[in-house]
DOKEVO-180663 format. One record per residue: residue in three letters; x, y, z of N, C-alpha, C in turn. Coordinates in steps of 0.1 Angstrom, whole numbers, plus 5000, padded with zeros to 4 digits. Example, Ala and Ser with C-alpha at 12.3 -4.5 7.8 and 13.67 -1.06 7.14 Angstrom:
BEGIN
ala513249435078512349555078513249675078;ser512849785071513749895071512950005079;
***
This chain:
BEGIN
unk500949885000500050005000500950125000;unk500850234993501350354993500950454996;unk501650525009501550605019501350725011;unk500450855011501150955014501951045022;unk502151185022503251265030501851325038;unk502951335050502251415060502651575057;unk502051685065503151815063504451835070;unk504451715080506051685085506951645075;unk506251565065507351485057506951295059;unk506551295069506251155077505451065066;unk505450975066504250925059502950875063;unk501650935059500550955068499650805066;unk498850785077498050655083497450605072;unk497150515068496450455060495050465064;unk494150415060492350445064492050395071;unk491450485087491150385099489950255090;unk490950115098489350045095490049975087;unk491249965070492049915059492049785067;unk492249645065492649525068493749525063;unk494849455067495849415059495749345044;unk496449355035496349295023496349125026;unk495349015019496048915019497548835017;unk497948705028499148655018499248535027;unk500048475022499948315032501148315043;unk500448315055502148305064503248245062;unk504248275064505848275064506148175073;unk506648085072507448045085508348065094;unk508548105107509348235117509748165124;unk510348175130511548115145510448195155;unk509748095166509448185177509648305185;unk508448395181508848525184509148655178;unk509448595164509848645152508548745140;unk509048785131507748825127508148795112;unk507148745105507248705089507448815081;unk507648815067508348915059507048985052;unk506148915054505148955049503448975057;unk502149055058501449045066500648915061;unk499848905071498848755067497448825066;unk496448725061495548805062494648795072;unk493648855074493148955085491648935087;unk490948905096489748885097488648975097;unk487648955096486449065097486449095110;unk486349285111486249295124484749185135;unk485149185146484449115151483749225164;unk482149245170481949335178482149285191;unk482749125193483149085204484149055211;unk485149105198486049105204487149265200;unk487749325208488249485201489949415198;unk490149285200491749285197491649175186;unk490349175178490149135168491249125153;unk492149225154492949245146494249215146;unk494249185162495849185170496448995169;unk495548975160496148825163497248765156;unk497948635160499348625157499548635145;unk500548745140501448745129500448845121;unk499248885126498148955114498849105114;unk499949105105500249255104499549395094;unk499849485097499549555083500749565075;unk500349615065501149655055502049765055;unk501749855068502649945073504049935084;unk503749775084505249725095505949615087;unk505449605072506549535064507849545064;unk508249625062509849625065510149655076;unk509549675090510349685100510949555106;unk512149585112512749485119512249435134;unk512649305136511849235146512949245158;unk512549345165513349385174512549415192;unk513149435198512749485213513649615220;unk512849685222513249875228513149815239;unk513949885249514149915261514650025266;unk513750125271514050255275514450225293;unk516050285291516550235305516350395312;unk515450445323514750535332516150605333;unk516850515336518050595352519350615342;unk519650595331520350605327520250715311;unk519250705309519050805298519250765282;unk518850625284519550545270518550425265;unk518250385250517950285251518950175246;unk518450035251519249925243518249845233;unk519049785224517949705213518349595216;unk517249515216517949365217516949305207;unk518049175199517449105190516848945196;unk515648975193514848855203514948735199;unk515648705187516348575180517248505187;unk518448615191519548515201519448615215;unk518148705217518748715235519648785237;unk520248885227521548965230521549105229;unk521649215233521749375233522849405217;unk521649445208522749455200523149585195;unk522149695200522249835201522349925211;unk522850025212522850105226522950255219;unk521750325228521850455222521550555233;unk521650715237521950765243520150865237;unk519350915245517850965238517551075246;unk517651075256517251225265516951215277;unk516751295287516751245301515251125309;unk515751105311514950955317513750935310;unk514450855300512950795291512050675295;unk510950695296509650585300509450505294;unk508950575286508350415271508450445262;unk508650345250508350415239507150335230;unk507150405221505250425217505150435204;unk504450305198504350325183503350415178;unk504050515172503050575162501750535159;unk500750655157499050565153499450485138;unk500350555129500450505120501150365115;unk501650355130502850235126504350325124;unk504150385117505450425110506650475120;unk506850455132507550585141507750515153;unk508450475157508650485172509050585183;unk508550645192508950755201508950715212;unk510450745213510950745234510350845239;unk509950815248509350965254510350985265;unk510951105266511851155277511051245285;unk511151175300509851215307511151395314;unk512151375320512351515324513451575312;unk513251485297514351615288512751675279;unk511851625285510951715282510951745263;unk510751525257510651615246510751415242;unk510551385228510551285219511651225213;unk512451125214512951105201512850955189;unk512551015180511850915168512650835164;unk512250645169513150585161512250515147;unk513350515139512950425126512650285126;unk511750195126511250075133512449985117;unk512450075106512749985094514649965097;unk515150055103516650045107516850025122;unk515750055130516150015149516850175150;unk516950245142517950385150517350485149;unk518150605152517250705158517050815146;unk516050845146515750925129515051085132;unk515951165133516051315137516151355148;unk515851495149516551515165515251505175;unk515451505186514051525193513251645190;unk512151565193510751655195510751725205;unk510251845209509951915225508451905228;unk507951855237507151805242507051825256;unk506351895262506551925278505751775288;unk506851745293506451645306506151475300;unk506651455288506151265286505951165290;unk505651145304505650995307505150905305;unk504150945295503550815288503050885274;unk502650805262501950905253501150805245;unk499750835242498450795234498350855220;unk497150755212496950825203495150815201;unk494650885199493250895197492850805187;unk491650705188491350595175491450635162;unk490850785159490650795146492350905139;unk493550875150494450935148494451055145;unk493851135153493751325151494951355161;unk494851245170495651335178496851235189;unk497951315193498951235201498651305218;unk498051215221497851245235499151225244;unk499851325250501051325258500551325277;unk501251205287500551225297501351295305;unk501151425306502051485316501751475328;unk502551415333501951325349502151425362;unk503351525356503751565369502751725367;unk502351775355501751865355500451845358;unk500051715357498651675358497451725349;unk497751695336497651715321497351645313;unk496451575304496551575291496751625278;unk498151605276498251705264498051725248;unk497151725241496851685227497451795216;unk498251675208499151735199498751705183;unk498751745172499151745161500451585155;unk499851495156500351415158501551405147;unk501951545139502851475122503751605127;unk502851745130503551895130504251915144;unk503551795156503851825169503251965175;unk502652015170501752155178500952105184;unk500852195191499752155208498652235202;unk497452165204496652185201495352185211;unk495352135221494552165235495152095244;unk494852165257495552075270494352075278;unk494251965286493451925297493251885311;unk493351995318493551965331492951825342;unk493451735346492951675355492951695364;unk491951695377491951685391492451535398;unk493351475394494051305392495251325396;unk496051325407497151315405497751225405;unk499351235393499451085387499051025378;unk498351065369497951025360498750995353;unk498650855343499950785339499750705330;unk498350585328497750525322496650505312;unk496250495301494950495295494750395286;unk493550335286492750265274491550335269;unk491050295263489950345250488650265252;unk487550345248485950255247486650165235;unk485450065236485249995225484550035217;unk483950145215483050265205484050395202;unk485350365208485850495202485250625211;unk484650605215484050755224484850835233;unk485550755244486050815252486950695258;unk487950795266489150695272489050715290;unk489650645294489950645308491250595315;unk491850695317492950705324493150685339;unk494550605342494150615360495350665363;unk495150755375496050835387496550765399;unk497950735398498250645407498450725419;unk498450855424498750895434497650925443;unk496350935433495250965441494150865440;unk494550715436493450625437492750625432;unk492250705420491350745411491650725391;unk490250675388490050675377489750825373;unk489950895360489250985349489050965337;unk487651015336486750955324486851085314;unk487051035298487251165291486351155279;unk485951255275484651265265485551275253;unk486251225246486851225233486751345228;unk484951365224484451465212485251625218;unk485251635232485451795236486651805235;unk488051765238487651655251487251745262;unk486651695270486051735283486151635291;unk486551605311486251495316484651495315;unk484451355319483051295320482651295341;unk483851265346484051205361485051195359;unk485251125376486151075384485750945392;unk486150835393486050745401487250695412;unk486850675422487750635433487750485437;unk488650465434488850295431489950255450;unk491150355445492150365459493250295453;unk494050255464495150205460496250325453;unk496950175443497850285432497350235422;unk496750265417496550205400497850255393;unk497150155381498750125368498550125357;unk498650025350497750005335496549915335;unk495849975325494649975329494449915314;unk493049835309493349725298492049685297;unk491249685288489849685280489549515280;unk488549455281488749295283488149285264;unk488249175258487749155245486049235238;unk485349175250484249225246483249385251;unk484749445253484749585259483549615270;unk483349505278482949515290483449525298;unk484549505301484949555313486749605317;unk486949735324488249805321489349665329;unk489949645331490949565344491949685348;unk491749705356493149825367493749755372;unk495249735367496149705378496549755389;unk496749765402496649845413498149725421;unk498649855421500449795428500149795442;unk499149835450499449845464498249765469;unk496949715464495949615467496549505464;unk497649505453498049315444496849265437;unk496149365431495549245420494449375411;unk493549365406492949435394491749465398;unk491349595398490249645399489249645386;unk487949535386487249545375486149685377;unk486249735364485249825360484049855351;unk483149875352482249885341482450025333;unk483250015323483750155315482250245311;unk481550205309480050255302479650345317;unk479250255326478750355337479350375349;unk480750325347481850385354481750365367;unk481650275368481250245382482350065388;unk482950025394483449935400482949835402;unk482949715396482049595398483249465403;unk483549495405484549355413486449395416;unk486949315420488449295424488449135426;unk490249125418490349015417492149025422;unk492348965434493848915432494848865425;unk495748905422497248855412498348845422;unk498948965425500248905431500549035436;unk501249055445502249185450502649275440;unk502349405439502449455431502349465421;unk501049475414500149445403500549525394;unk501149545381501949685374501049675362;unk501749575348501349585338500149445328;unk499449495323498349415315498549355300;unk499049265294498849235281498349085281;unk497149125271496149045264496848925254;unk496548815254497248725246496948735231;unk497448635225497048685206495648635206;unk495248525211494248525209493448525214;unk493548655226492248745230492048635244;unk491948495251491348435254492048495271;unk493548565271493548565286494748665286;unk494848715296495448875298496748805311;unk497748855308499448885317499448955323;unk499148925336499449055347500749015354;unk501749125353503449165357503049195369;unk503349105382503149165397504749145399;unk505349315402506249355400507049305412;unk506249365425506449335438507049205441;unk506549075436506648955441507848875426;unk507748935416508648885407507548755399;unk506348815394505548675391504948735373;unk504448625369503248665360501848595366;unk500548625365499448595362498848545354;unk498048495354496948465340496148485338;unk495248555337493648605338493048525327;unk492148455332490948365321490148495317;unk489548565305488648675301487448605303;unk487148515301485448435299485248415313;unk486048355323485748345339486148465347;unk487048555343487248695353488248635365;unk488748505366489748445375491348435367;unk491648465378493048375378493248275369;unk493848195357493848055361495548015365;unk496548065365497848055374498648155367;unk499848145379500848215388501848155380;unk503048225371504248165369505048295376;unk505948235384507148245398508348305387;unk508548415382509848435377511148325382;unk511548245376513348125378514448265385;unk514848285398515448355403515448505408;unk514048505406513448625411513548755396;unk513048885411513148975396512049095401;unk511949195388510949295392510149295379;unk509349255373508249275358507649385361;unk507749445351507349595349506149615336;unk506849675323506149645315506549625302;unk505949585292506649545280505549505268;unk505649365263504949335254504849185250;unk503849095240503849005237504548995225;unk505148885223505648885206504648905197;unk505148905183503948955175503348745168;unk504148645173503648545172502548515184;unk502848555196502048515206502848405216;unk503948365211504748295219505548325231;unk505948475233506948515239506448625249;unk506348675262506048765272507448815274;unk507748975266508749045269508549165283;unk509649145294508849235302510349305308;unk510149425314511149525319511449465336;unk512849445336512849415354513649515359;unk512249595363512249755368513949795379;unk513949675387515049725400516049635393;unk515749545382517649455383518249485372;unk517749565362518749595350518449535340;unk517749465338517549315330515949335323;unk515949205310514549195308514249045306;unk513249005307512448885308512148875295;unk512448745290511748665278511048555285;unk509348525282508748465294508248355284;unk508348245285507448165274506348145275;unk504848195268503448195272502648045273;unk503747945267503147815271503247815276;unk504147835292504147705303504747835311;unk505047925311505748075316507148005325;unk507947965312509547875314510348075310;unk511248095320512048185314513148125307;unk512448215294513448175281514948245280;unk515048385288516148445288516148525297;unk516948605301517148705313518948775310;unk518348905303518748995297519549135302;unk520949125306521649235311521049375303;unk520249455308520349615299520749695309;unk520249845304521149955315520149975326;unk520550065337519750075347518150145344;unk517150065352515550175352515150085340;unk515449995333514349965321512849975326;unk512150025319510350045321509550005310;unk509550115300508650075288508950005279;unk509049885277509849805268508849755257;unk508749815243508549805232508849695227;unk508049555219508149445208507549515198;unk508349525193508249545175508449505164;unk508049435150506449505153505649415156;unk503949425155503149405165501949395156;unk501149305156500049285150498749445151;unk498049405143496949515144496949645132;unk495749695129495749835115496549975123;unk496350015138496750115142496950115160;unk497850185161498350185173497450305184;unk497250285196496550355205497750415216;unk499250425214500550415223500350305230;unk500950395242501850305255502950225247;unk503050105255504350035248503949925234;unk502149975234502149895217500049825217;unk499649945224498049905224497249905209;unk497349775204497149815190495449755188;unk494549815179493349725170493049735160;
***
């Protein structure tokens, strides 16, 4: 498919909603991603990661390489590692204490967000390296993109902010104050309407009207909330909460709190499997993974990180094989195996890894964080 230009120069999104082109899958070494996309199913209204399933790429991550980002916090740098043999095979220097980094709505872009150099920098997913200077961007510690890609939502956590940008020109284009402090995390309706972000400092959900944006509420849940994660049949939000140990269920529609379910000591990050059937909760505190059944709302087991550790946050491979995750206090990252959650590898990087990016990643368009795609 051929892009055109943005007025950055970039090359702009393809048509919310495009399927990938047909083609017959490739055969890949686990974890790996084929040279070409596969084809793509009809959207489904029951399920919103309908798109995300193994290997279903678009046509806009063809040539990117099958790599893993790790933005190290404390040190100011990311490493690349190649998820084939398990080894750091890049090392780059990005801006002062970068969080995560965050694929473009379009696919096309990767962006470190440097939460105090107060500004972006773009890597090229087709080379792994860094492709111009940074962006200026006030406060990044996390950054979104709106469904119908109008806009790059920046979360300025410490100004207690959402900040909507011009996602190609980088112009600010509205800011929005929360009454949330800490705000840090967000997912999206399954209508596209509005998103809900949670505030880890004040125990609270905020609900946001897309169209103004305008908040809608606030909900008080407690704890620390974390990342927060849409279940298939967009009924219900899951909040990770680091200081309860386990996930606050929500009913996103009327916003209101309908259950809690235990995981493990320090409950951090959320990723949904390829095929939609059960969600990875990183309980940071105790060094574990989870397994959330989606159809029972339970548990169904605990894999014990092999010599302990801190799981932060990261991503699934784009086969569905591999749980890549950040071990926030020991320098390192986890390659987790989703069959049986055997650690596959355990990975020297530099100090503070947090948002750790697998790329690329099934699905037509990205929502940020470290890779929320449908």
């Amino acid at each position: 498919m051929a892009s055109s230009k943005s007025p950055s120069g970039q090359p702009s999104a393809p048509a919310l909603g495009s399927p990938a082109s047909p083609a017959s899958p490739a055969t890949v070494p686990p974890g790996a991603a084929p040279s070409s996309p596969v084809e793509t199913p009809p959207a489904s209204p029951r399920n919103v990661y309908a798109f995300d399933g193994a290997n279903q790429f678009s046509p806009a991550v063809r040539n990117a390489r099958t790599l893993v980002y790790v933005p190290n916090s404390d040190s100011n740098t990311v490493d690349v590692i190649d998820p084939a043999t398990f080894t750091v095979i890049d090392h780059y220097v990005t801006g002062a204490r970068p969080q995560h980094i965050v694929p473009s709505w379009d696919l096309s872009t990767l962006y470190v967000t440097n939460n105090d150099g107060n500004s972006l920098t773009p890597i090229d997913p087709t080379t792994g390296k860094i492709n111009g200077s940074n962006i200026p961007v006030a406060d990044p510690y996390n950054m979104y993109f709106t469904p119908d890609g109008k806009y790059a939502v920046v979360v300025a956590e410490a100004l207690e902010r959402l900040d909507f940008y011009d996602p190609h020109t980088w112009q600010l284009r509205t800011q929005l104050k929360v009454d949330c402090p800490g705000v840090d995390h967000i997912d999206f309706a399954a209508d596209d309407s509005f998103l809900v972000a949670t505030c880890e400092f004040s125990g609270k959900l905020v609900k946001i009207d897309l169209r103004g944006p305008t908040v809608i509420g606030y909900l008080t849940i407690g704890g620390m909330p974390q990342d927060i994660k849409l279940d298939p049949r967009g009924e219900v939000l899951y909040v990770a909460d680091m200081m309860t140990n386990g996930l606050h269920l929500v009913d996103p529609v009327r916003f209101t709190k309908i259950g809690f379910l235990p995981t493990g000591r320090g409950a951090h990050g959320l990723y949904p499997s390829r095929d939609a059937t059960v969600m990875y909760v990183s309980n940071r505190g105790e060094g574990s993974v989870s397994v959330v059944d989606f159809t029972t709302r339970q548990v169904r087991t605990t894999w014990p990180i092999r010599g302990g550790g801190s799981p932060d946050m990261g991503g699934v491979s784009a086969d569905g094989s591999v749980l890549w995750l950040a071990g926030r206090y020991n320098s390192e990252v986890y390659a987790i195996s989703t069959k049986d959650g055997n650690l596959l590898a355990r990975i020297r990087v530099g100090p503070g890894p947090h948002g750790v990016c697998v790329w690329p990643q099934p699905g037509r368009y990205s929502l940020g964080h470290t890779g929320i795609l449908r």
